[in-house]
C-alpha positions in Angstrom: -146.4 -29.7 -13.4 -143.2 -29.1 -15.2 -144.6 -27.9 -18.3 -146.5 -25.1 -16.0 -143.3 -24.1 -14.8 -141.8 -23.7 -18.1 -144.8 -22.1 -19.2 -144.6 -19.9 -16.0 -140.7 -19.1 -16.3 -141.0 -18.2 -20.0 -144.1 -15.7 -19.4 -142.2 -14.0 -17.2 -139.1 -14.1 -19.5 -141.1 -12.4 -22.6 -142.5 -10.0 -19.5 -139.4 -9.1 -18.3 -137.9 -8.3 -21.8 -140.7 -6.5 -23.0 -140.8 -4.0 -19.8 -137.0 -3.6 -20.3 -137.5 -2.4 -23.7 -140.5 -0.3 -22.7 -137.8 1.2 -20.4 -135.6 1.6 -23.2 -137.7 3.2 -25.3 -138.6 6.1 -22.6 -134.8 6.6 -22.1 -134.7 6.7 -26.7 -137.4 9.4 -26.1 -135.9 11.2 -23.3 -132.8 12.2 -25.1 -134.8 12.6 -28.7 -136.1 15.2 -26.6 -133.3 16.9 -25.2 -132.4 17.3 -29.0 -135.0 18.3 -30.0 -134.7 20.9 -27.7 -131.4 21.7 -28.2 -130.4 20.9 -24.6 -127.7 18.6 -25.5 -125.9 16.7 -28.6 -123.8 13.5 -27.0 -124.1 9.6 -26.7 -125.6 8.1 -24.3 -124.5 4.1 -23.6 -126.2 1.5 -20.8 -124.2 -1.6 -20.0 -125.6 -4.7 -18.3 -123.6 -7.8 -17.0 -120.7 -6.6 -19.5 -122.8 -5.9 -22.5 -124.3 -3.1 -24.3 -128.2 -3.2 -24.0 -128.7 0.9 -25.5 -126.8 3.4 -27.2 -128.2 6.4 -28.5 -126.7 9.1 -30.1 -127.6 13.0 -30.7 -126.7 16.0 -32.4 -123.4 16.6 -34.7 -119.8 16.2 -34.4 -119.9 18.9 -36.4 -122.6 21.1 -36.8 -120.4 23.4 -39.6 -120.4 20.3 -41.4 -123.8 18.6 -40.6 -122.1 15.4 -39.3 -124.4 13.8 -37.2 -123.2 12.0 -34.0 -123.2 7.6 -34.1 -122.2 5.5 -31.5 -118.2 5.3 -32.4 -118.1 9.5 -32.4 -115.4 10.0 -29.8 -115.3 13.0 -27.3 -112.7 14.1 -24.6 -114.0 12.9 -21.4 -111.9 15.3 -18.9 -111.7 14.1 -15.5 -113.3 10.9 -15.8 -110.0 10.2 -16.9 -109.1 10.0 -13.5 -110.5 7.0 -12.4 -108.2 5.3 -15.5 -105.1 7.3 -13.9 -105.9 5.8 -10.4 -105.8 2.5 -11.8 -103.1 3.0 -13.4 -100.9 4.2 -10.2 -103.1 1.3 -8.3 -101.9 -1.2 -10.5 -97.9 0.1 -9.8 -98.5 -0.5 -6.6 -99.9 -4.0 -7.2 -96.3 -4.6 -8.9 -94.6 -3.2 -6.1 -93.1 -0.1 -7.9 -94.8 2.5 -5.4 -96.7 1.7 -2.2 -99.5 4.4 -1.2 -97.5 5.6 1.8 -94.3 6.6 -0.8 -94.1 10.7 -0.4 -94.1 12.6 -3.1 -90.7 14.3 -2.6 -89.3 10.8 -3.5 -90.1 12.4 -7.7 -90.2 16.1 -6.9 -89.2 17.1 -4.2 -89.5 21.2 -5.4 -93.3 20.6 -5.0 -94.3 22.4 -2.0 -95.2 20.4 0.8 -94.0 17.3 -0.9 -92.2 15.4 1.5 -95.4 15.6 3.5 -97.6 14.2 1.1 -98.1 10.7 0.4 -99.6 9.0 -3.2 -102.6 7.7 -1.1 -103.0 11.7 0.0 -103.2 12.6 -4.1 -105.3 9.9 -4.8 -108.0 11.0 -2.5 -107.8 14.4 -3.0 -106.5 14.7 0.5 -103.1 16.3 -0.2 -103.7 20.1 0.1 -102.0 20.9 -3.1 -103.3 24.0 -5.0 -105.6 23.1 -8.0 -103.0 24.5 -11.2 -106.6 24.9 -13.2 -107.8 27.8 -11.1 -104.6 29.5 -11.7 -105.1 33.2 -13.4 -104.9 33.4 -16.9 -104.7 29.3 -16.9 -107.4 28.4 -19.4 -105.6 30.6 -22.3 -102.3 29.4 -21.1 -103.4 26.0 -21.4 -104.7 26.5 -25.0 -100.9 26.0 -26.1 -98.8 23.2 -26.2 -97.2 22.8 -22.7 -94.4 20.3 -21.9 -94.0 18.5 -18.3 -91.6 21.1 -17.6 -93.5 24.1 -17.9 -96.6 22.4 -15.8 -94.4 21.4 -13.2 -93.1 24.9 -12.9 -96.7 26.1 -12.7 -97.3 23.7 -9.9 -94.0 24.7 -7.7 -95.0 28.3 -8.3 -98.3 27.7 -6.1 -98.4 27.7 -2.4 -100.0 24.6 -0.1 -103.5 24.8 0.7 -103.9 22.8 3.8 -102.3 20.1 5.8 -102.2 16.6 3.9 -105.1 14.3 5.0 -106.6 16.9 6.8 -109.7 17.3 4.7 -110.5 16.6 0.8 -110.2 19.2 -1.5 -110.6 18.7 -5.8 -107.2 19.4 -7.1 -106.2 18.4 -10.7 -102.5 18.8 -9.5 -102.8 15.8 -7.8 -103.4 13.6 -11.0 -101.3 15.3 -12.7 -98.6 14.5 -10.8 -99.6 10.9 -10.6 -99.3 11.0 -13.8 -95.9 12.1 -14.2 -94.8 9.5 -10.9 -96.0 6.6 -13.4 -93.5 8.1 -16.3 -91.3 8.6 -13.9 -91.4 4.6 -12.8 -91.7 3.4 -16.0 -89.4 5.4 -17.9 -91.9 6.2 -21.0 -94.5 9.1 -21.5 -97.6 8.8 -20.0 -99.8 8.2 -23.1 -97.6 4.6 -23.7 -98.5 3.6 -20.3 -101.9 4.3 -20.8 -102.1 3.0 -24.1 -100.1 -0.8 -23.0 -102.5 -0.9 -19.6 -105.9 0.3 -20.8 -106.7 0.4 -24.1 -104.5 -2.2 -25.6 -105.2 -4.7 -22.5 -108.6 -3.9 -23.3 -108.8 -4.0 -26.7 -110.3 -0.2 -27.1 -109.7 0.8 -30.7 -111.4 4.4 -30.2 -109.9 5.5 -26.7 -106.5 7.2 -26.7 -104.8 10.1 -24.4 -103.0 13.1 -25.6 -104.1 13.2 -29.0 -106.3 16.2 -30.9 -110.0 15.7 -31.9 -110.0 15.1 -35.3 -113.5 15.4 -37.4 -112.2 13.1 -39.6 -111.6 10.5 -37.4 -115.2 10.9 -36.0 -114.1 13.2 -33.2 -116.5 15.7 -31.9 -115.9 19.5 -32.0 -117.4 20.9 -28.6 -120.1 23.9 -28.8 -122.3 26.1 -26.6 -125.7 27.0 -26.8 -126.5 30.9 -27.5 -128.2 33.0 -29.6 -130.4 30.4 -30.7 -127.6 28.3 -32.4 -124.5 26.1 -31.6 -121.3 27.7 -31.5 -118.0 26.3 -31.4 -116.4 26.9 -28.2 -113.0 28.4 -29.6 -110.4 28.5 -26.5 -109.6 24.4 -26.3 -107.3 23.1 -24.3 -103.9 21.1 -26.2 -104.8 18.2 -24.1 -101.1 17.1 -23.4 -101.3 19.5 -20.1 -104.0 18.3 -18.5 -102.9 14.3 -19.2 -104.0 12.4 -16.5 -106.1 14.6 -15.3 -108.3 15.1 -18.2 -106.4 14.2 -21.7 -108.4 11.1 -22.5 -110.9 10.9 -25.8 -113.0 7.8 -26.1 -116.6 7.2 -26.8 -119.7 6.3 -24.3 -118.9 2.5 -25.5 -115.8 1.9 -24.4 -116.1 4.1 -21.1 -118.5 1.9 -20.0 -115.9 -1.3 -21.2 -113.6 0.3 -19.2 -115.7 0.6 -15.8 -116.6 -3.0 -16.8 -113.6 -4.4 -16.9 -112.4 -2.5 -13.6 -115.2 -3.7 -11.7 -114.9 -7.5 -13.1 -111.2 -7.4 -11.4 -109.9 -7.5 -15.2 -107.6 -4.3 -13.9 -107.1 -4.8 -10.3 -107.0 -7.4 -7.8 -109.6 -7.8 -5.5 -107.6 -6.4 -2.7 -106.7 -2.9 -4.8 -110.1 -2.7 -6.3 -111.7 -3.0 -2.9 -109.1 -0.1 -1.6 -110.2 1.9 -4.3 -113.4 2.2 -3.9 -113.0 2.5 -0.1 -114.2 5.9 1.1 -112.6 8.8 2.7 -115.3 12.1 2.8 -117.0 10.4 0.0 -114.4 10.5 -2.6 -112.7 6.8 -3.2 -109.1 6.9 -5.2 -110.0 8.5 -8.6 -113.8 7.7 -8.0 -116.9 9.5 -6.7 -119.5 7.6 -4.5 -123.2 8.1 -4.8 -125.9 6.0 -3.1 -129.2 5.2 -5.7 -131.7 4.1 -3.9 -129.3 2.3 -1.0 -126.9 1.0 -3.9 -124.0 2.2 -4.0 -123.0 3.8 -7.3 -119.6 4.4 -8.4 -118.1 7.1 -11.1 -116.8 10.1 -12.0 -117.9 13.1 -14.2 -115.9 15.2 -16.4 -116.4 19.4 -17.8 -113.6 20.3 -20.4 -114.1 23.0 -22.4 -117.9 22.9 -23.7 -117.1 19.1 -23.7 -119.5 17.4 -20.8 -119.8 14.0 -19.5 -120.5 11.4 -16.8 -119.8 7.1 -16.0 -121.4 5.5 -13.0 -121.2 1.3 -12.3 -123.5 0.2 -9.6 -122.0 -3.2 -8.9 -124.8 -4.8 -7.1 -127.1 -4.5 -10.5 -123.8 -5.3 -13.4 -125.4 -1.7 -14.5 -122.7 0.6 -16.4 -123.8 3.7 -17.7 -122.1 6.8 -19.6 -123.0 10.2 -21.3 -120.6 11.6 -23.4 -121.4 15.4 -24.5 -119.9 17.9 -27.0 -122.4 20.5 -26.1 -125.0 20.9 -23.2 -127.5 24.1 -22.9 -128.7 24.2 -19.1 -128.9 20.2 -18.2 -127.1 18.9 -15.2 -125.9 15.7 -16.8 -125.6 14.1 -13.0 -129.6 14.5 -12.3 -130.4 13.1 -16.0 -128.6 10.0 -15.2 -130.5 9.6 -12.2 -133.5 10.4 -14.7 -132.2 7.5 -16.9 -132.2 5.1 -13.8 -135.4 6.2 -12.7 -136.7 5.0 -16.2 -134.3 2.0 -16.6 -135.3 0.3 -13.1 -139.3 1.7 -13.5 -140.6 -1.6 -13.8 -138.2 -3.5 -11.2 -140.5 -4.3 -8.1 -137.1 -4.5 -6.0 -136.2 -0.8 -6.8 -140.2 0.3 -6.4 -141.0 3.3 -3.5 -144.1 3.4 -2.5 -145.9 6.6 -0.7 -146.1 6.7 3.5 -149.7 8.5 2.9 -152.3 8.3 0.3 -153.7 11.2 -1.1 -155.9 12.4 -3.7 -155.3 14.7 -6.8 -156.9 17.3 -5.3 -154.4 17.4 -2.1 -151.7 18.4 -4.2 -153.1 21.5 -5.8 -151.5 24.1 -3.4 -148.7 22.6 -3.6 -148.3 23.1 -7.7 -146.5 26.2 -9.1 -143.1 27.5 -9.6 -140.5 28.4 -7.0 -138.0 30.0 -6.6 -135.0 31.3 -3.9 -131.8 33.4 -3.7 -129.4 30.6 -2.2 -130.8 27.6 -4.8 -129.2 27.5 -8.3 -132.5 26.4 -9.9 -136.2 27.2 -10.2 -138.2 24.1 -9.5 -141.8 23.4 -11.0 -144.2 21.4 -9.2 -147.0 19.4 -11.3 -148.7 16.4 -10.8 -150.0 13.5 -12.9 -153.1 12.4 -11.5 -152.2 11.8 -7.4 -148.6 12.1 -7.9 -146.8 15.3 -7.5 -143.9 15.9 -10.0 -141.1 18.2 -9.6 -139.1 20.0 -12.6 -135.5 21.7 -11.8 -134.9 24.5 -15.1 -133.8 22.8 -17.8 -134.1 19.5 -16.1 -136.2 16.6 -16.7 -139.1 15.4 -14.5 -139.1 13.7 -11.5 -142.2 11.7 -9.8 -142.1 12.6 -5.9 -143.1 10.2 -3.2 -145.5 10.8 -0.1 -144.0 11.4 3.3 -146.5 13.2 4.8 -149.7 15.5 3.5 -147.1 18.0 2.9 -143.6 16.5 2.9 -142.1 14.4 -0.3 -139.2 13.0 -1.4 -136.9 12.1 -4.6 -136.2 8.6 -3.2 -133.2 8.1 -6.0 -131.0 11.5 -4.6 -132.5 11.7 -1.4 -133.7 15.3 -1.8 -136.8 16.1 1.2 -139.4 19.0 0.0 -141.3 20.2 2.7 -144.4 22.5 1.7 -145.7 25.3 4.2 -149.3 25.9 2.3 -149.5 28.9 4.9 -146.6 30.8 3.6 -146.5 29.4 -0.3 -142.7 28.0 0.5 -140.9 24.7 0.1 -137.9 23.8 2.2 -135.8 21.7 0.2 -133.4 19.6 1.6 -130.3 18.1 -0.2 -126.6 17.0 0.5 -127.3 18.5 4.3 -128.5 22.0 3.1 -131.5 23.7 3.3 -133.1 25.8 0.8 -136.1 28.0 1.7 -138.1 28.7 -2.0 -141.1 30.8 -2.3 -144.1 30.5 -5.1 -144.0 32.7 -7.8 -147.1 34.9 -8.6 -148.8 33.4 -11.8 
């Protein structure tokens, strides 16, 4: 009896591994093909109960210089470094050098509004401070070398948006600032905090803030798709403005080390991590939250001048993931990682949907075609692989659709709802709460 269950225990062992890397190899394929298409150059990294288990690269660091992308190429990450800043400021707290209810004003108090706004307000993107990045002329002005100074003057020359904790509202000035309160507590610029808390604590050799790309360090030069060709976007940011905002570089590795660590309480303690990720409107403190398939996924994503990128951790799985990109051509990198854990979890029966109706290939003929509509950002292409429609946003990749009704599917990972009037040639799709009304093109 015991030997059968061995026997039994290690067949499904060698099963589970060999659909994993079945898995693995149609994530390999998906972004040879983006590539190959020139849709995007990047890494791509999965981790799983704290260790690597993929990592793919694509593309060039340099495309002038045909260096081609590995898995220690490092990119600037933008606003994901946010999530590191609000550990940062969360771990301050933890020390009892700031509390969340501490106002602004106690730092700078020539910020408007700031002796109404607390740190908990910033973190949350609840303080109604104006966002410095959508300043006139800002992106240019950027370009340059800027000292804390001169941003700080660029923030007290803006006006107050809306009442704090009145609604949430993206800001880089909030993180920013929160930046500049941690220099301000622990007397040393921001990049030595940074440095002594997160990448020295946890051991990241290729993850800095504040520095320059540099080619010869394996940094990647950031492009954009025209003409037929990479080009190199020109007008970069001098990363010490946007600090903790957006002035981290580090590779898809050690992003996903970093969410790791954070959600294995090697950062926080349970008490700060938990308030992080507590929600307000959706938004935690320095995090996004998603549901996947009634997980709950946690991350952040980050656009910096043709630089791209996104980190998730879904907590209940141990599943990290990260895309790092120095140029994208038409891909929403948030629907190809819910295209990657479409593919990683394909053959979990846990994480399996399974249609409310049956129907035949046939059914879904009217249904197949390409639509279109004034108020939705995408066309959307409607296929079907033997009875299972598919659905194809521009530029995106392919998603298998489940049965609601004769006429009604849904992507089960984002919750989107397409409802099909055969009458009319239309599809209402529904998504985040909207509606979208999109009409068949004429083949």
């Amino acid at each position: 009896m015991k030997k059968s269950i061995f026997f039994l225990a290690g067949f499904l062992c060698v099963f589970f591994t060999w659909s994993q890397s079945e898995n693995l190899a149609e994530i390999d394929k998906l972004f040879t093909d983006l590539a190959l298409e020139n849709k995007a150059m990047g890494t791509i990294s999965i981790f799983k109960n704290g260790n690597e288990v993929f990592n793919k690269s694509t593309g060039f660091i340099s495309v002038e210089d045909k260096l081609e992308a590995n898995a220690f190429s490092n990119y600037r990450i933008a606003s994901i470094t946010k999530t590191y800043t609000a550990t940062i400021i969360l771990q301050l707290i933890s020390e009892k050098k700031l509390t969340l209810n501490t106002k602004l004003s106690a730092f700078f108090p020539k910020v408007p509004n700031s002796e109404n706004i607390k740190i908990q307000d910033m973190l949350y993107h609840r303080s109604g401070l104006f966002n410095v990045t959508e300043i006139e002329g800002f992106s240019t002005w950027i370009a340059d070398f800027r000292t804390r100074e001169e941003m700080l003057k660029k923030i007290q020359g803006t006006t107050s948006v809306f009442s704090p904790d009145s609604k949430a509202s993206y800001s880089n000035t909030n993180f920013i600032l929160l930046s500049y309160v941690a220099e301000e507590i622990e007397k040393k610029p921001y990049a030595e905090i940074f440095q002594e808390r997160i990448a020295d604590a946890l051991d990241l050799d290729h993850t800095y803030l504040g520095k320059d790309i540099a080619v010869k360090d394996n940094g990647a030069k950031s492009y954009y798709f025209e003409n037929e060709k990479w080009n190199p976007v020109e007008l970069i940011t001098n990363i010490n403005g946007p600090i903790g905002a957006g002035g981290i570089v580090s590779t898809a590795t050690e992003v996903n080390i970093f969410f790791d660590r954070l959600f294995s309480g090697k950062l926080l303690f349970d008490n700060f991590l938990k308030q992080m990720i507590t929600a307000k409107e959706g938004l935690g403190m320095g995090l996004s939250i998603f549901q996947y398939r009634g997980m709950n996924l946690y991350g952040h994503n980050g656009s910096i001048d043709g630089f791209r990128s996104i980190a998730g951790y879904i907590p209940s799985k141990k599943l990290g993931f990260t895309i790092t990109c120095n140029g994208v051509n038409n891909v929403s990198l948030s629907n190809l990682i819910f295209k990657v854990l479409d593919l990683y979890f394909k053959n979990d029966p846990s994480m399996q949907s399974n249609s409310l109706v049956k129907l035949k290939a046939k059914d879904l003929d009217p249904f197949l075609g390409v639509y279109g509509g004034s108020t939705f950002p995408f066309k959307i292409t409607f296929t079907k692989e033997k009875n299972i429609l598919m659905a194809q946003a521009t530029g995106q990749p392919v998603f298998n659709l489940i049965a609601l009704k004769k006429n009604v599917f849904k992507y089960d990972a984002m919750g989107i709802l397409f409802n099909f009037n055969k009458k009319d040639n239309t599809v209402l799709v529904k998504f985040q709460g909207k509606e979208h009304l999109l009409k068949k093109e004429k083949v």
